[in-house]
MARVEXFI-36744 format. One record per residue: residue in one letter; chain; x, z, y of N, C-alpha, C, O in turn. Coordinates in nm, 2 decimals, padded with zeros to 4 digits. Layout:
residues N
{"A","A",{X,Z,Y},{X,Z,Y},{X,Z,Y},{X,Z,Y}}
...
This chain:
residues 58
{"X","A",{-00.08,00.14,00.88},{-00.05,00.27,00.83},{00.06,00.26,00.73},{00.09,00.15,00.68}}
{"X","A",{00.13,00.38,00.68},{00.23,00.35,00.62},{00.19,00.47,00.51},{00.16,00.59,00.54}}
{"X","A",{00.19,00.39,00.36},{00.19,00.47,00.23},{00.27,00.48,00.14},{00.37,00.41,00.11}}
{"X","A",{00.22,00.60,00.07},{00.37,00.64,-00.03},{00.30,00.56,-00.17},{00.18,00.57,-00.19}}
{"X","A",{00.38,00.49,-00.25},{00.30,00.46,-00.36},{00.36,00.60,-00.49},{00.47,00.65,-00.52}}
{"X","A",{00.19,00.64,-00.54},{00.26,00.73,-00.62},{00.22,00.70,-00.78},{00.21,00.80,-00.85}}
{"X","A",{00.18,00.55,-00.84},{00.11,00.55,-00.94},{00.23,00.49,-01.03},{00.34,00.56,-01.00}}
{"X","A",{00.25,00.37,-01.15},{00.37,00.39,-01.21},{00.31,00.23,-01.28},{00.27,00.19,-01.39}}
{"X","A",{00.32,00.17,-01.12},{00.35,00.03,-01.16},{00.46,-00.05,-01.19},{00.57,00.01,-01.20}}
{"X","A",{00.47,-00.17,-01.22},{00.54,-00.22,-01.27},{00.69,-00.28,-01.16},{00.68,-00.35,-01.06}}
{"X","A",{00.81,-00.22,-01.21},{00.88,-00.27,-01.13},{00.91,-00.37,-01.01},{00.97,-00.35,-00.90}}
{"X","A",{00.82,-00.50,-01.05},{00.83,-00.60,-00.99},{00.73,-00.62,-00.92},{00.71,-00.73,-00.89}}
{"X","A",{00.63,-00.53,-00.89},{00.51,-00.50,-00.83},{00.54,-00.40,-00.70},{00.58,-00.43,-00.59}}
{"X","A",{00.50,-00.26,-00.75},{00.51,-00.16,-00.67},{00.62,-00.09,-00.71},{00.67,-00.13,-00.81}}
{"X","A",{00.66,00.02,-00.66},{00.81,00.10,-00.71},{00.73,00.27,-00.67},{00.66,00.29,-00.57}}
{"X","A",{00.78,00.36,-00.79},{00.72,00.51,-00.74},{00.75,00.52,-00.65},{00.82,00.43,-00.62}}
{"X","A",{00.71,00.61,-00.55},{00.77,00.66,-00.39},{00.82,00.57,-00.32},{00.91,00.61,-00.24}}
{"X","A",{00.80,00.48,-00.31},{00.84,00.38,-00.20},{00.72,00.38,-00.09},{00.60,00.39,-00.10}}
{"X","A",{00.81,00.35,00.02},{00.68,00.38,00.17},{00.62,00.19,00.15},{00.70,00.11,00.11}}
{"X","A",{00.55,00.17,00.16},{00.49,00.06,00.18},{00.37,00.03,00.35},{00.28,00.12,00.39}}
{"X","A",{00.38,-00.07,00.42},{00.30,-00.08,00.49},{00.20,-00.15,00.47},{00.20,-00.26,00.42}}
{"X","A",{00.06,-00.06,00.52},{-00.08,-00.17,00.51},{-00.09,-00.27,00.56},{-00.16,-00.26,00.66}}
{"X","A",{-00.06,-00.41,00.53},{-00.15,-00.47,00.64},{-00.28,-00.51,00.66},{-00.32,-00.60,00.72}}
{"X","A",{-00.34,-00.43,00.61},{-00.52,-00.46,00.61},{-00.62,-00.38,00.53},{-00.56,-00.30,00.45}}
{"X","A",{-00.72,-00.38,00.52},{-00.80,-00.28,00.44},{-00.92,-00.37,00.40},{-01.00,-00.41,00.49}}
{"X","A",{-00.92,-00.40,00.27},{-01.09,-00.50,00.24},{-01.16,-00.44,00.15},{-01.10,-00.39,00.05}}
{"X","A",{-01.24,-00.43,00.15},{-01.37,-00.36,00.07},{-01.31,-00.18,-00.01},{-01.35,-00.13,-00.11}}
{"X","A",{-01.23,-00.16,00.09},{-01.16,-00.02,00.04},{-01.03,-00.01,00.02},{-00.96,00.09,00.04}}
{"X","A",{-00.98,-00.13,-00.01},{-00.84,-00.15,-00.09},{-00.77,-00.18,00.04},{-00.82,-00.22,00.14}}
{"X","A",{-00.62,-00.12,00.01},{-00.48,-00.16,00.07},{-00.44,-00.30,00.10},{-00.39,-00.32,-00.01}}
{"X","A",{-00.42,-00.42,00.17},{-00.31,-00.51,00.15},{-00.21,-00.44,00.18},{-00.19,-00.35,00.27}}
{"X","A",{-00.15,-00.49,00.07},{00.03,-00.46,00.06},{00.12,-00.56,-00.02},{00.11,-00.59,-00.14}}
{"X","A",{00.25,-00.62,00.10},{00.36,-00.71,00.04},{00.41,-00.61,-00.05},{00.47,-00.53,00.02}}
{"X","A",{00.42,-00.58,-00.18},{00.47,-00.61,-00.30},{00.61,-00.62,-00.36},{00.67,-00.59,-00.25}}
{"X","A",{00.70,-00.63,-00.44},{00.83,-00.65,-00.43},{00.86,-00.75,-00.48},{00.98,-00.79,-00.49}}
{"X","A",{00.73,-00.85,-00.53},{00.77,-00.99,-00.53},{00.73,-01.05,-00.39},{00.69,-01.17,-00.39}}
{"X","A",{00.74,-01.00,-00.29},{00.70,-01.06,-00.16},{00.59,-01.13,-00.12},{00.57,-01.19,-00.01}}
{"X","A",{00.51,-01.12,-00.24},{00.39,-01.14,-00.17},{00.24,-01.07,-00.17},{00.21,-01.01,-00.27}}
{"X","A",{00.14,-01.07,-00.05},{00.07,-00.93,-00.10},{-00.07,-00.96,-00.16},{-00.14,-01.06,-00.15}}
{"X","A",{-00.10,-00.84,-00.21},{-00.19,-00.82,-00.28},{-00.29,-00.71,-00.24},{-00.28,-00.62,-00.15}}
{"X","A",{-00.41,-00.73,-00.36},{-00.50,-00.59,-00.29},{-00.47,-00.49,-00.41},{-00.47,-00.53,-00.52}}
{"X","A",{-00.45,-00.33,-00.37},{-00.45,-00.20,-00.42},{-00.50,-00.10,-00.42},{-00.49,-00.06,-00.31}}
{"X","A",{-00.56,-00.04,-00.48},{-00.65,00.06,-00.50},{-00.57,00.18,-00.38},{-00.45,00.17,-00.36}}
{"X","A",{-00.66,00.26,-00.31},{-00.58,00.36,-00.21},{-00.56,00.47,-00.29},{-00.47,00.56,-00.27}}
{"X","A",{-00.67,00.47,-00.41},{-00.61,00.63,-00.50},{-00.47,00.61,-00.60},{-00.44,00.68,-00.70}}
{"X","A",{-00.40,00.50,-00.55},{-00.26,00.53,-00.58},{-00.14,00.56,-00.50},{-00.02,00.57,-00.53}}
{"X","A",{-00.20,00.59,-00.38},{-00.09,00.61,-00.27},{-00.14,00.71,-00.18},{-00.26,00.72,-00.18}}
{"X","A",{-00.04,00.80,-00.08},{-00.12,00.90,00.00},{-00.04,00.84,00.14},{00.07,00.79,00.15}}
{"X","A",{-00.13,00.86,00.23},{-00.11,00.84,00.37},{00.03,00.91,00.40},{00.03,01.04,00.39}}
{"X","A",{00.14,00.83,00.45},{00.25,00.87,00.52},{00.24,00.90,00.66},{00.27,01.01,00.71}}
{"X","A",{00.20,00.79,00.73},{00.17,00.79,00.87},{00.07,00.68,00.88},{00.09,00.57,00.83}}
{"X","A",{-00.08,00.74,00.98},{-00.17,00.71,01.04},{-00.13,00.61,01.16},{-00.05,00.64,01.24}}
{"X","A",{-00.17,00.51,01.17},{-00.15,00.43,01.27},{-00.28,00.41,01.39},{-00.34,00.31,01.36}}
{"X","A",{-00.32,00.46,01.48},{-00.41,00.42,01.60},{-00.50,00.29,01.60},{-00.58,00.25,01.68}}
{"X","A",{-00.48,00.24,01.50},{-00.53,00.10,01.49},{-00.64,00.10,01.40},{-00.62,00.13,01.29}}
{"X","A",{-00.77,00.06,01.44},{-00.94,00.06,01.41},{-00.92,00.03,01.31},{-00.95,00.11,01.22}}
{"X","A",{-00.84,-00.12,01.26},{-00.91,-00.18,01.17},{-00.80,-00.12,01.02},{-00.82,-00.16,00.91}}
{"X","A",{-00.69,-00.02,01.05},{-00.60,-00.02,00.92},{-00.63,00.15,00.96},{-00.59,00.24,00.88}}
C-alpha cells in the first residue's frame, strides 16, 4: 500500500507528505524504507492510506 506520512518527524527519518510504500505490516505497524534508506517499523496513526493494494498480507 502506498501512505502519506502526516506526523512531523525528523528530517532524516520521515518527511511531511511524502508518499511512502509499505513493505509489510507487524503487530500493527508499517515497514517503511525511511530517508536514510533503511526500514523501520511506524506507528499507522501517522500516515493515511493513499492507495490500497490487493495484497492479503499489506
Amino acid at each position: 500500500m502506498i501512505v502519506r506520512y502526516l506526523g512531523k518527524g525528523s528530517p532524516m527519518t520521515l518527511k511531511h507528505g511524502k508518499l511512502y510504500r509499505v513493505d509489510g505490516i507487524e503487530k500493527g505497524w508499517y515497514r517503511i524504507v525511511d530517508e536514510s534508506g533503511e526500514d523501520y517499523l511506524y506507528p499507522p496513526d501517522e500516515f493515511e492510506v493513499v492507495k490500497k493494494i490487493t495484497n492479503p498480507f499489506l
